[in-house]
C-alpha positions in Angstrom: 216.9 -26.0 270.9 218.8 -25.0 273.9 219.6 -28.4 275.1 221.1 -29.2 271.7 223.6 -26.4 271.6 224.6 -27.3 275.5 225.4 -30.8 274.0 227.6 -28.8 271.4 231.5 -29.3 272.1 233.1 -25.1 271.9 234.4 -26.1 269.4 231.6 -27.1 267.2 229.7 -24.3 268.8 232.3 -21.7 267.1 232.2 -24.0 263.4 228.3 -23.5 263.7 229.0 -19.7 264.7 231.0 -19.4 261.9 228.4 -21.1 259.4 225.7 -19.4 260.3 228.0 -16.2 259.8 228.7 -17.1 256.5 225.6 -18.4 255.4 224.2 -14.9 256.6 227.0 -13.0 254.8 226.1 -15.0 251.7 223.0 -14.7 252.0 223.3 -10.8 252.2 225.8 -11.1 249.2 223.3 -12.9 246.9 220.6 -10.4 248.1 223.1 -7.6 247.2 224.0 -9.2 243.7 220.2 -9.7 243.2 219.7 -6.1 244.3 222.6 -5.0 241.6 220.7 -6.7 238.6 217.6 -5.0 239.5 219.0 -1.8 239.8 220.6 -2.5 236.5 217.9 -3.5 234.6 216.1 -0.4 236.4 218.4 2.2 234.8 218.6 0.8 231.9 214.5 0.3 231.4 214.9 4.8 232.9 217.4 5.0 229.9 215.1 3.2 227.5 211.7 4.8 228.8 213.3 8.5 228.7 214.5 7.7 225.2 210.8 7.0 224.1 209.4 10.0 226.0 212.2 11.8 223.5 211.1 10.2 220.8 207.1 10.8 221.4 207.6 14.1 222.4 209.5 14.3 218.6 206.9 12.8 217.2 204.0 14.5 219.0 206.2 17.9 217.3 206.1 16.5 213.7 202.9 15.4 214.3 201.5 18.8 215.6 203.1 20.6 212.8 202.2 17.9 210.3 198.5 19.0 211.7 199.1 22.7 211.3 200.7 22.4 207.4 197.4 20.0 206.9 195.5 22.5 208.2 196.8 25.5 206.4 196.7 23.6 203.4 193.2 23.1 203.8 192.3 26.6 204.0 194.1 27.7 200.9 192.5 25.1 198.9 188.8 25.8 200.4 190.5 29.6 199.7 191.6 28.7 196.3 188.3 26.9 195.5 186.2 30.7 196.7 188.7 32.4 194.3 188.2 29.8 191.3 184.8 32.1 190.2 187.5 35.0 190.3 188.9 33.2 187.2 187.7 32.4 183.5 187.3 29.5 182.8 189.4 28.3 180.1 187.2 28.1 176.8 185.7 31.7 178.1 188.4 33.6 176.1 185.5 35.0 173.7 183.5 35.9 177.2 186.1 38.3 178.1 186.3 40.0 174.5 182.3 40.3 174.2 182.8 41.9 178.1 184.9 44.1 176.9 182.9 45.2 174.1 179.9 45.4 175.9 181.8 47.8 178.7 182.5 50.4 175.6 178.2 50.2 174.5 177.4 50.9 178.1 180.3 53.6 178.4 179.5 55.7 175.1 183.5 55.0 173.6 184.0 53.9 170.4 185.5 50.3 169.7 188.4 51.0 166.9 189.1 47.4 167.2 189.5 44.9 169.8 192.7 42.2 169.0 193.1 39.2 171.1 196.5 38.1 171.5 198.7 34.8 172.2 197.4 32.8 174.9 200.1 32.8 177.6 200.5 29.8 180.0 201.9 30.2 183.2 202.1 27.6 185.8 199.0 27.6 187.7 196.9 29.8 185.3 196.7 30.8 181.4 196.8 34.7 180.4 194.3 35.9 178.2 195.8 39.2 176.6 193.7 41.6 174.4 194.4 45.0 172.6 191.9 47.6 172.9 192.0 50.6 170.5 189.2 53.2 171.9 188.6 56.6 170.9 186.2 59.0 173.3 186.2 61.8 175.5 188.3 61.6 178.6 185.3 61.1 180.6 184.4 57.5 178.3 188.0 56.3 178.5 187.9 56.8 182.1 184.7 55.5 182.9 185.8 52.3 180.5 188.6 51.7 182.7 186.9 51.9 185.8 184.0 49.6 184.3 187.2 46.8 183.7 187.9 46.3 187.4 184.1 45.7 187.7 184.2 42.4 185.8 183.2 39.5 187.8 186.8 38.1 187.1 190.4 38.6 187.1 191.3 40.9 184.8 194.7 43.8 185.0 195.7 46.2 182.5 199.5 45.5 181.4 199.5 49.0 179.6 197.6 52.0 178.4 198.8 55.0 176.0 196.8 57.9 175.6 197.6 60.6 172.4 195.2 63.5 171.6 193.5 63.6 167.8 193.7 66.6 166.1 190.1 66.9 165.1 187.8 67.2 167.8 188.0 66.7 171.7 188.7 63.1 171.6 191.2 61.4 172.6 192.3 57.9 171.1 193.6 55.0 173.9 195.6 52.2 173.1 195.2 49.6 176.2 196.5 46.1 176.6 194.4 44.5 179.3 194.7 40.5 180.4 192.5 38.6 181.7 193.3 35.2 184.1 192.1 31.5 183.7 193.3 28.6 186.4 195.1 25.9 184.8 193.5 22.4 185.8 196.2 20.4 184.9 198.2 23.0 187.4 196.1 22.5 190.2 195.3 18.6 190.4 
């Protein structure tokens, strides 16, 4: 190779010079514009890729509290269902009135009269309200009460009146006490 460039004129020695200067220079040019387009493409695949990670990490949120609400909702229903023998069912209206009646045997008062009333319907569960005329010593009325909360279901007492009668220690009580079915149409 040596002997070729001592055959080389200066001249053509410089115009060879000077091409393999550019063909470098070009060289390192396209190597540049090739490094340009992969740094492009680079930053924007960063872009892209930390746009997704926002995105997952969103979704891995929804999906966490998605799992959460599921879960939560799971126990309230399993809850629910536990409570459902808390509840009459909804053709055991006479079930609460004989209960009722058989609290005032086993408590000594006397049943004046028992008077179901309207069937209310609320939205997830049907009231089942009854007036109870009693007449006993305070001891029975109390004792009847106390035997109410005792059933094996839902049952409140919206309102009680007490008044003396004249004759005798007893005392005659006027109590309007509901008791609670679930709705199935409601909870399906």
């Amino acid at each position: 190779m040596r002997s070729l460039l001592d055959k080389l004129q200066p001249r053509e020695k410089k115009l060879l010079t000077l091409l393999l200067i550019v063909g470098v220079l070009f060289g390192l040019y396209s190597l540049y514009g090739l490094y340009q387009s992969y740094q492009e493409k680079l930053n924007s695949n960063k872009a892209r890729l930390k746009k997704s990670i926002i995105s997952l990490k969103a979704m891995n949120a929804k999906l966490a509290k998605k799992n959460i609400v599921e879960n939560e909702y799971n126990r309230l229903l399993k809850e629910l269902n536990e409570r459902e023998n808390q509840f009459l069912d909804q053709d055991e209206n006479n079930k609460f009135l004989i209960d009722l009646n058989q609290i005032a045997l086993d408590t000594g008062v006397k049943v004046l009269g028992i008077r179901p009333q309207k069937t209310e319907q609320e939205e997830l569960y049907i009231k089942f309200p009854a007036i109870v005329r009693l007449q006993g010593s305070y001891s029975e009325i109390v004792a009847y009460i106390g035997q109410i909360k005792q059933l094996n279901y839902l049952t409140r007492i919206r309102d009680l009146s007490i008044e003396m009668i004249r004759e005798g220690d007893y005392l005659q009580a006027n109590i309007i006490i509901v008791s609670y079915a679930l709705d199935r149409k409601g909870v399906e």
